[in-house]
C-alpha positions, 0 to 999 in steps of 0.5 A: 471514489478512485481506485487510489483513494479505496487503496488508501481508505483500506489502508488506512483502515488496516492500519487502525486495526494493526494499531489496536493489535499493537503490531509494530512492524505492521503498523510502520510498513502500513505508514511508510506505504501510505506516506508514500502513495500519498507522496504520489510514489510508488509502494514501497511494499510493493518495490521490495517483494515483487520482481519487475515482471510482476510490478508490470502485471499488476500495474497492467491489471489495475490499468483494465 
């Protein structure tokens, strides 16, 4: 299994969970990511709260 298809099982995953718990804010942040990962874009989640530097250094990480 591909790094992408884990990231998009545990998100799917967390958003069953957010589900059962009714958290409504979580449960649309979790869908509007996984609607965008599966759109092949980049997190939205990600694009709002990290700053470019650390878009880079996460994206450099994952790359190793």
């Amino acid at each position: 299994m591909s790094d992408y298809e884990q990231l998009l099982e545990g998100l799917k995953k967390v958003l069953s969970i957010a589900k059962a718990n009714g958290n409504k804010l979580f449960i649309d942040n979790i869908e509007r990511d996984i609607k965008a990962l599966e759109a092949g874009e980049e997190s939205p989640i990600i694009k709002e709260y990290l700053t470019p530097e650390e878009r880079m250094a996460n994206h450099s990480a994952n790359e190793d």
